[in-house]
DSSP file (Angstrom, degrees, kcal/mol; ACC not computed):
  #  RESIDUE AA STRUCTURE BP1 BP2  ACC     N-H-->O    O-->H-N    N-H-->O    O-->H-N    TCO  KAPPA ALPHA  PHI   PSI    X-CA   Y-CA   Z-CA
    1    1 A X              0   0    0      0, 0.0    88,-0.2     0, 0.0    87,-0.1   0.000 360.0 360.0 360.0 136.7   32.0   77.3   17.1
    2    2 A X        -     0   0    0     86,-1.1     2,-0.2    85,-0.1    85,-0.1  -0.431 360.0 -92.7 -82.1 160.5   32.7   73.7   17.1
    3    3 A X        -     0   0    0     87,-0.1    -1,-0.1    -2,-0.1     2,-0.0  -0.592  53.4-109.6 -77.4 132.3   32.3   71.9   21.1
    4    4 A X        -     0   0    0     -2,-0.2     2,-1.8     1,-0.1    86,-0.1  -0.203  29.0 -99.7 -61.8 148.9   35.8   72.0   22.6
    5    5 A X     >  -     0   0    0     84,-0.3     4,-3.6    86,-0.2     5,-0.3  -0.606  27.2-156.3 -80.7  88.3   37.9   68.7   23.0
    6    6 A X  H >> S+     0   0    0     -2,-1.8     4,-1.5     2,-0.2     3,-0.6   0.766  92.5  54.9 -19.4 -74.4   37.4   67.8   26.8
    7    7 A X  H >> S+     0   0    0      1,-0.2     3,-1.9     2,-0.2     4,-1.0   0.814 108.9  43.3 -29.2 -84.4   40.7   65.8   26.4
    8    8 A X  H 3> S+     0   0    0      1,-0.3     4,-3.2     2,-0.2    -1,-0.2   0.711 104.5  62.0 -58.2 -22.6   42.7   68.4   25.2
    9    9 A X  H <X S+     0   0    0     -4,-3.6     4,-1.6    -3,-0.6    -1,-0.3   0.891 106.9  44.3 -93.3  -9.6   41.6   70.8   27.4
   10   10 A X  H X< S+     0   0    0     -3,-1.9     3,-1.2    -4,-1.5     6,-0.3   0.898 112.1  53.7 -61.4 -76.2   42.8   69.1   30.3
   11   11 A X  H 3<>S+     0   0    0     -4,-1.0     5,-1.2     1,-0.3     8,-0.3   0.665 111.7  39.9 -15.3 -64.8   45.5   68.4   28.9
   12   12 A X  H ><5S+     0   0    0     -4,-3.2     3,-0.5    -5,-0.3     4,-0.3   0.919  87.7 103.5 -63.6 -43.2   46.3   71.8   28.0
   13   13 A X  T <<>S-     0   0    0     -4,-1.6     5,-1.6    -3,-1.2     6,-0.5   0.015 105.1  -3.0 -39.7 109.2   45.0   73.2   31.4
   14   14 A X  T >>5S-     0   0    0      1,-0.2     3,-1.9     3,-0.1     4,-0.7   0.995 127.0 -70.6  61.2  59.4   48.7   74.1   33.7
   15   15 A X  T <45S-     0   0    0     -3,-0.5    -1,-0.2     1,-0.2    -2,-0.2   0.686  99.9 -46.7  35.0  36.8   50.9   72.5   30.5
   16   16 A X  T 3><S+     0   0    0     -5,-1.2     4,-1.8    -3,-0.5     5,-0.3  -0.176 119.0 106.0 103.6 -38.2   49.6   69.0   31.4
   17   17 A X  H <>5S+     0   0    0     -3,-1.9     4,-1.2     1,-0.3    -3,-0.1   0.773  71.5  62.3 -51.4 -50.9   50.1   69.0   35.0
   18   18 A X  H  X<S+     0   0    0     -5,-1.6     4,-2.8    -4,-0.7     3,-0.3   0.951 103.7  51.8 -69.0 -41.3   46.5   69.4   35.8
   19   19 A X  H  > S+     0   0    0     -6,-0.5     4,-4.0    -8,-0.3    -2,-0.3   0.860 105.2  45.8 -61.2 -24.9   45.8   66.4   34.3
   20   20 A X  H  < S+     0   0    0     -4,-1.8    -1,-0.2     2,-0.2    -2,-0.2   0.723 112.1  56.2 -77.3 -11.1   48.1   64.0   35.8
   21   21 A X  H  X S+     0   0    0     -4,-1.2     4,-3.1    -3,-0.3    -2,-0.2   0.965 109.6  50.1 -70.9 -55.3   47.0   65.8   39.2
   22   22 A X  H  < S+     0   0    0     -4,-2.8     5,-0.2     1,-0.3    -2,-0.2   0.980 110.0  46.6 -43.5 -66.9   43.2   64.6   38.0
   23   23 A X  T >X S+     0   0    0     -4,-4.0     4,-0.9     1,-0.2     3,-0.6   0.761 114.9  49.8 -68.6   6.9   44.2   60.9   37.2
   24   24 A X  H 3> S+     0   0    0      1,-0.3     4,-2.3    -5,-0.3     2,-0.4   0.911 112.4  44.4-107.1 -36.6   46.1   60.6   40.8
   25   25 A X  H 3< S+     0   0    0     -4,-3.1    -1,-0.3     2,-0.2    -2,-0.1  -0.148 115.6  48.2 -80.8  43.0   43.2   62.1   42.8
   26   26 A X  H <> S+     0   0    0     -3,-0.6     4,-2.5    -2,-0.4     5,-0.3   0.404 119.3  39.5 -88.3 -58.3   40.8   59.7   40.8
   27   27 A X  H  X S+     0   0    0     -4,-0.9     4,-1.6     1,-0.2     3,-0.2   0.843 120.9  44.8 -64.8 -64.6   43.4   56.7   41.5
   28   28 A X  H >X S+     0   0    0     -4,-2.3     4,-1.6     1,-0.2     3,-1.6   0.804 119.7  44.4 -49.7 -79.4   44.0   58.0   45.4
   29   29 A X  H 3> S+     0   0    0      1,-0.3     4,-1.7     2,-0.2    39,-0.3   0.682 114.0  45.6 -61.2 -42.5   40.1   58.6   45.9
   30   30 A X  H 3X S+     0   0    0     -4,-2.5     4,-1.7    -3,-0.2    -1,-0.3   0.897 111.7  49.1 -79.9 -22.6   39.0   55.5   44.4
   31   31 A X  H <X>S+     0   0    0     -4,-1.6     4,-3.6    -3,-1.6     5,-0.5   0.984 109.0  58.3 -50.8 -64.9   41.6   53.0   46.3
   32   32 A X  H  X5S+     0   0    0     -4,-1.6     4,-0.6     1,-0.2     6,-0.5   0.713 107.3  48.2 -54.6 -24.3   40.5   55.0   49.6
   33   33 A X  H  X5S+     0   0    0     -4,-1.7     4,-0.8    -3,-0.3     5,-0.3   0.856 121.0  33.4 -80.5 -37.5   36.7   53.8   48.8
   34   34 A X  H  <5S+     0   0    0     -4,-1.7    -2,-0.2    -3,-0.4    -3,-0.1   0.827 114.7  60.6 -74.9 -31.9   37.5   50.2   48.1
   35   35 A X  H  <5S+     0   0    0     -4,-3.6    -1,-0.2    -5,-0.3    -3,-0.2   0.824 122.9  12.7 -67.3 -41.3   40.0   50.3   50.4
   36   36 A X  H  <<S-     0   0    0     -4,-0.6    -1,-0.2    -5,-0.5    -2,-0.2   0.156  95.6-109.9-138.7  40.5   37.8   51.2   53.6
   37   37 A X  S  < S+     0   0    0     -4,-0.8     2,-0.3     1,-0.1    -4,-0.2   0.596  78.2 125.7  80.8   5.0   34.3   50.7   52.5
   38   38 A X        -     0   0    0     -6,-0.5    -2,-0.2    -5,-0.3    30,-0.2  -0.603  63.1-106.8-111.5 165.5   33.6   54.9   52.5
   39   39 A X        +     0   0    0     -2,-0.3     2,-0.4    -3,-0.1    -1,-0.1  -0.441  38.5 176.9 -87.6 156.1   32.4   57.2   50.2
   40   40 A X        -     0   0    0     27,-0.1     2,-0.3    -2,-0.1    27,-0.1  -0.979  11.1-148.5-167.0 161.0   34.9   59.9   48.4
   41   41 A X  E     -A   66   0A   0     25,-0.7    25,-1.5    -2,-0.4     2,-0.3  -0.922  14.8-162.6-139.0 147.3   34.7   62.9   45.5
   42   42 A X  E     -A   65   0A   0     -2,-0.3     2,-0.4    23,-0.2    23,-0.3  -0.933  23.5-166.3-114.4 129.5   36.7   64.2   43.2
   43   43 A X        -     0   0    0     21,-0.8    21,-0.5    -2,-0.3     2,-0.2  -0.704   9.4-153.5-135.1 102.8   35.1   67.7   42.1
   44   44 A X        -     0   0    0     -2,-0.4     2,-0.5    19,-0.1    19,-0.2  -0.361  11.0-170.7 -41.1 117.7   36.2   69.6   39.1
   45   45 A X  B     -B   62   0A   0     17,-2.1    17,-1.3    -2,-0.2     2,-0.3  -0.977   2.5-174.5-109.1 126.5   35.6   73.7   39.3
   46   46 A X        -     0   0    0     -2,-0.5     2,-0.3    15,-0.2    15,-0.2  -0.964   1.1-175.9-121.0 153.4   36.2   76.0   35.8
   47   47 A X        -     0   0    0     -2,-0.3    13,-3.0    11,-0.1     2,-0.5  -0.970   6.9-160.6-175.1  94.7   36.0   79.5   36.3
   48   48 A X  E     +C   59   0A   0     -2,-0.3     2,-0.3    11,-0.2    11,-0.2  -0.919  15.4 167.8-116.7 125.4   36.3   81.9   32.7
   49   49 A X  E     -C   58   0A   0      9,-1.9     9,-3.1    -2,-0.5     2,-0.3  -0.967  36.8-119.9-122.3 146.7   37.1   85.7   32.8
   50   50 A X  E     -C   57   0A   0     -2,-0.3     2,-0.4     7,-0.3     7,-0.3  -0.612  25.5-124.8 -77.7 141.4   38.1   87.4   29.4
   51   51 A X    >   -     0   0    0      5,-3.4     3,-1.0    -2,-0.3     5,-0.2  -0.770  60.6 -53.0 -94.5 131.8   41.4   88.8   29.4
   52   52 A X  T 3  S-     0   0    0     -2,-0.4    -2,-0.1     1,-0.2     0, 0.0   0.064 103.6 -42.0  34.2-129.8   41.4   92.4   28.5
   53   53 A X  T 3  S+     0   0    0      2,-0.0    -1,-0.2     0, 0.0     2,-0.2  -0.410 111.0 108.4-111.3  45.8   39.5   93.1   25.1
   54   54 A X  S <  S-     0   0    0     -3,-1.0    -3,-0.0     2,-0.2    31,-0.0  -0.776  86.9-106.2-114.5 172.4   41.0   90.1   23.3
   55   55 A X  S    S+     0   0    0     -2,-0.2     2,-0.3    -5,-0.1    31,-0.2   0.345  91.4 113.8 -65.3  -5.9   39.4   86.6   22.3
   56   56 A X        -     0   0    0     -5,-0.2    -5,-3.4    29,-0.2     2,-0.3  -0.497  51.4-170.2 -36.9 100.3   41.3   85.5   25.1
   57   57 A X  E     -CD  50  84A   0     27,-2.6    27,-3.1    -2,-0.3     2,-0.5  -0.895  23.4-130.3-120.8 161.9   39.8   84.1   28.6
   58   58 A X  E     -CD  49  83A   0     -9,-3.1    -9,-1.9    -2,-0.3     2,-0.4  -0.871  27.4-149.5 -94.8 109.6   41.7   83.3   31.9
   59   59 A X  E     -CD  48  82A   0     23,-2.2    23,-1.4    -2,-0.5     2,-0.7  -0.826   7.9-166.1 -76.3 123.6   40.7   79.5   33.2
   60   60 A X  E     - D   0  81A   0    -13,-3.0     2,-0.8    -2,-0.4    21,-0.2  -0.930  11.4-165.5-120.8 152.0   40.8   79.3   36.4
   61   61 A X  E     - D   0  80A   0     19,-1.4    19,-0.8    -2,-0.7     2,-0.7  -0.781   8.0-170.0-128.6 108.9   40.7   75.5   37.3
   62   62 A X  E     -BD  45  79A   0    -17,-1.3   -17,-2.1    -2,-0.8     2,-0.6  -0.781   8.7-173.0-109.2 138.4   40.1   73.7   40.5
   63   63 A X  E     - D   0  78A   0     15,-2.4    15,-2.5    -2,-0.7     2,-0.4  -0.850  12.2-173.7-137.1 124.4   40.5   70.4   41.3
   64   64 A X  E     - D   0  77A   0     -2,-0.6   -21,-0.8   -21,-0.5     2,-0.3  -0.720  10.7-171.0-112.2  76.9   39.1   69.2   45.0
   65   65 A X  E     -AD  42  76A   0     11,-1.0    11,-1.6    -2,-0.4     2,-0.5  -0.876  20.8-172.3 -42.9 116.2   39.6   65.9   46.5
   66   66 A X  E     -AD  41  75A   0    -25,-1.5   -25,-0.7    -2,-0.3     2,-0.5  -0.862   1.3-173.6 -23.3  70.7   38.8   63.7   49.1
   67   67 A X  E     - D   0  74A   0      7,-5.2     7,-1.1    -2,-0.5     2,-0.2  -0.577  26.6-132.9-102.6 144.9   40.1   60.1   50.2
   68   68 A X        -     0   0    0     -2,-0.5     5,-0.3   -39,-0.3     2,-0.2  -0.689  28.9-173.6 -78.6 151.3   38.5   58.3   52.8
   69   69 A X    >   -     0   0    0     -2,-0.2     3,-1.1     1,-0.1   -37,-0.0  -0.847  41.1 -87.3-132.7 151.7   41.3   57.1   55.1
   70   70 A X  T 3  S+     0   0    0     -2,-0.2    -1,-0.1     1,-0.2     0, 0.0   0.659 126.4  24.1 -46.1 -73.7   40.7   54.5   58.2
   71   71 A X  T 3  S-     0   0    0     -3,-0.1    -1,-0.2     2,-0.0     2,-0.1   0.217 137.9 -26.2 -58.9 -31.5   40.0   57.1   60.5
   72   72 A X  S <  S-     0   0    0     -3,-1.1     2,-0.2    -5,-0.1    -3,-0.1  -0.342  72.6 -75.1-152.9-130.7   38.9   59.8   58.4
   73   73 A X        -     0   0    0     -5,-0.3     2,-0.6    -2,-0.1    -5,-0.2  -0.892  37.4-118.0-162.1 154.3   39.2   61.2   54.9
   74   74 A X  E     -D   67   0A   0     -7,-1.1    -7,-5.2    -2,-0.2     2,-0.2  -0.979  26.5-150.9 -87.0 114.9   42.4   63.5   52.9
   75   75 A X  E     +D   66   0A   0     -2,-0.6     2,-0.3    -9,-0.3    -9,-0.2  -0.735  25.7 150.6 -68.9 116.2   41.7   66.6   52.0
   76   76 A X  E     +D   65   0A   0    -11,-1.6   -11,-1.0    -2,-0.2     2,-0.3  -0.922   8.0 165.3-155.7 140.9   43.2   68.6   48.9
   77   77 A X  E     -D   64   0A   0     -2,-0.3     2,-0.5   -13,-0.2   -13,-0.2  -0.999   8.2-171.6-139.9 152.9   42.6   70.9   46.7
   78   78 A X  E     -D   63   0A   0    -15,-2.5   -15,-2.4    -2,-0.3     2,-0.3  -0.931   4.1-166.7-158.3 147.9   44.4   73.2   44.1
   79   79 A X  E     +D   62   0A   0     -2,-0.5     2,-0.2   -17,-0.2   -17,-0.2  -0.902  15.1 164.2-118.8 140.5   43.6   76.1   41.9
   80   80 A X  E     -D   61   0A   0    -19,-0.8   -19,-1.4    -2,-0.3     2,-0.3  -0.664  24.7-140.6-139.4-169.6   45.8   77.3   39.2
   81   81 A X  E     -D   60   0A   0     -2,-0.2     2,-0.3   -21,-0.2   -21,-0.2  -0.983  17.3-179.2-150.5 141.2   44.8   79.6   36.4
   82   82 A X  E     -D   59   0A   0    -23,-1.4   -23,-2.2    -2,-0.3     2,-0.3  -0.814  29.9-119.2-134.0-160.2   45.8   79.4   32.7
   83   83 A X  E     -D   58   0A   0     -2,-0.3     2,-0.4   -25,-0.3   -25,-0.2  -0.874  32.0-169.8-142.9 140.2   44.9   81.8   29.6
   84   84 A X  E     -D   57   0A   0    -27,-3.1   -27,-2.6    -2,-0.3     9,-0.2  -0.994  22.0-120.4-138.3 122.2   43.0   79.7   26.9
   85   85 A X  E     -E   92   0B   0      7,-3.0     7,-2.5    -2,-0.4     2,-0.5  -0.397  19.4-140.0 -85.8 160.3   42.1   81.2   22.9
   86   86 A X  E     +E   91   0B   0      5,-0.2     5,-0.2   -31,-0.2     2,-0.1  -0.861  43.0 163.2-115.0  86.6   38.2   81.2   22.2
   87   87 A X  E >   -E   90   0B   0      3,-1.2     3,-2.2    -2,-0.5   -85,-0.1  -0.430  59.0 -92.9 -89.3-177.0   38.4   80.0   18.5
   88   88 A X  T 3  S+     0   0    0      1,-0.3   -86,-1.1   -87,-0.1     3,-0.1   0.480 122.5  58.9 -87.0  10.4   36.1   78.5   16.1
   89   89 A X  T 3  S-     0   0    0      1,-0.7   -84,-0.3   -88,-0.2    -1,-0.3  -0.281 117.1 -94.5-106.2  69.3   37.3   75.2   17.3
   90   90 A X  E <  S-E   87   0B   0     -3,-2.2    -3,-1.2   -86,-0.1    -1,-0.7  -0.245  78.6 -20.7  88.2 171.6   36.5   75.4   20.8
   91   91 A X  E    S-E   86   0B   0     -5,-0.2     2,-0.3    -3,-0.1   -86,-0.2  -0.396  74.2-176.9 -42.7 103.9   38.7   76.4   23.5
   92   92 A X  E     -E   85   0B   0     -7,-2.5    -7,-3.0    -2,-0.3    -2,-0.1  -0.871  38.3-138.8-117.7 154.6   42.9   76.2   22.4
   93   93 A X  S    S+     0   0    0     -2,-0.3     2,-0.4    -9,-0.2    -1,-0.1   0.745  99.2  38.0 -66.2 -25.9   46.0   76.7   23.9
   94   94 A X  S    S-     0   0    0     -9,-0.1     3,-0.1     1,-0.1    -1,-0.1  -0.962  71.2-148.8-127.3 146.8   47.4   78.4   20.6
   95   95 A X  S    S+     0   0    0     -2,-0.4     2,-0.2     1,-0.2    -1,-0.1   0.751  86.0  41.2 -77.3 -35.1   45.1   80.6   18.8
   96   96 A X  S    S-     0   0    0     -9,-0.0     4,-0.2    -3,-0.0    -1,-0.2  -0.970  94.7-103.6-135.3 122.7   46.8   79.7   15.9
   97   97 A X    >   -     0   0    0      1,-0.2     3,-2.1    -2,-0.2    -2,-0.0   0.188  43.8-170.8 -35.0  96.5   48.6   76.2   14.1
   98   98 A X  T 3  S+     0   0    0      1,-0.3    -1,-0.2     2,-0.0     4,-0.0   0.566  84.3  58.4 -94.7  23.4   52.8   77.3   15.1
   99   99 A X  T 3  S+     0   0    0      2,-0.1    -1,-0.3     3,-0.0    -2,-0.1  -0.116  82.6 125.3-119.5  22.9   54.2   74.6   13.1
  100  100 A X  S <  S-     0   0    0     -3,-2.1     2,-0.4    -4,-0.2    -2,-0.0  -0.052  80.8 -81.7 -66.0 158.1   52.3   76.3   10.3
  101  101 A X        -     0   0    0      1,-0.2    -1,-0.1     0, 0.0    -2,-0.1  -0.670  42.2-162.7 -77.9 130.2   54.8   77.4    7.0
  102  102 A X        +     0   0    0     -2,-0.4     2,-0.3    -3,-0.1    -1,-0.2   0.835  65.1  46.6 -81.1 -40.0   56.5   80.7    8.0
  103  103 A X  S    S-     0   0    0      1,-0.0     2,-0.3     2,-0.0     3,-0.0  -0.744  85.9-106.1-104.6 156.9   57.4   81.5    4.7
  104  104 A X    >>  -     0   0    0     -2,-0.3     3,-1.0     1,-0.1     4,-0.9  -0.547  24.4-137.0 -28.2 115.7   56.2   81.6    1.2
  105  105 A X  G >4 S+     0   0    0      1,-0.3     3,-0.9    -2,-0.3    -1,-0.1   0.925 115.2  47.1 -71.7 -40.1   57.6   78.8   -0.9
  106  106 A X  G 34 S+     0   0    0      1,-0.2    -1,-0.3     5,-0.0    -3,-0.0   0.913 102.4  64.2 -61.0 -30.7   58.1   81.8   -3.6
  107  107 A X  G <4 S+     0   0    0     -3,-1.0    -2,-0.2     2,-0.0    -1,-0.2   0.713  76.8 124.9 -76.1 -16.8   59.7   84.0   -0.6
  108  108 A X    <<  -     0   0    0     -4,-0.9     3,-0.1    -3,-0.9     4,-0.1   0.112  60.9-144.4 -50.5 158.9   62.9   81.2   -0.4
  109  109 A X  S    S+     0   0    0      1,-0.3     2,-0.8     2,-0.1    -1,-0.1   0.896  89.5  57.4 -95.2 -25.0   66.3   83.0   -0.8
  110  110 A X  S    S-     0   0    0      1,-0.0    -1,-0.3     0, 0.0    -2,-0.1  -0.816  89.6-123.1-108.4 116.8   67.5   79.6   -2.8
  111  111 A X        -     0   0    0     -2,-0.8     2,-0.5    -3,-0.1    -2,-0.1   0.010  36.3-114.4 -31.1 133.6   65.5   78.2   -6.1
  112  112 A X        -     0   0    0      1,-0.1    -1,-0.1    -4,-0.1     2,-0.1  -0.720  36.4 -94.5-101.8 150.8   64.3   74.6   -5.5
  113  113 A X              0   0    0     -2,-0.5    -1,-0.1     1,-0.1     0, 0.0  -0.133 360.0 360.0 -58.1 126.6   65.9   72.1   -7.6
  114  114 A X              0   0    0     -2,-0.1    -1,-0.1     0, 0.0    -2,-0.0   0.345 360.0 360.0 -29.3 360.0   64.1   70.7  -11.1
């Protein structure tokens, strides 16, 4: 099995979502360090169970931040979960290509032109 494409599996991880979540707690956390001189983390969790008897696993993906604030620090985290195929390139969101040819070029109900 080829090593999965980091990028695309954020990407794919909650239809995108989890990534834009990621670059705004990097952007929050790192403004809140510059901003008041204090330390702050961002900490990525993954979490794989196989779904039934299928090539199929359940991600489930947490993302935990920190921003230091004058006073203090903001606290968030959130865990969502999506279902990810285990193919022979890496981890995908489709198991299979779905813009792939449905039909047979022989199978067409109309003859293509000369």
């Amino acid at each position: 099995m080829k090593a999965t494409d980091s990028a695309d599996f954020i990407q794919s991880l909650n239809a995108g979502v989890f990534s834009d979540q990621f670059g705004r707690a990097l952007s929050d956390v790192a403004a809140g360090v510059i901003d008041h001189g204090k330390e702050g983390t961002v900490t990525l969790t993954f979490k794989f169970k196989q779904i039934a008897q299928t090539n199929q696993v359940n991600v489930t993906h947490k993302l935990d931040f920190s921003q230091p604030t004058k006073r203090g620090k903001k606290r968030e985290d959130t865990t969502l979960d999506t279902p990810l195929y285990v193919t022979p390139e890496g981890l995908q969101l489709m198991q299979t290509n779905p813009t792939d040819q449905l039909f047979r070029r022989e199978d067409t109900p109309i003859p293509a032109r000369s």
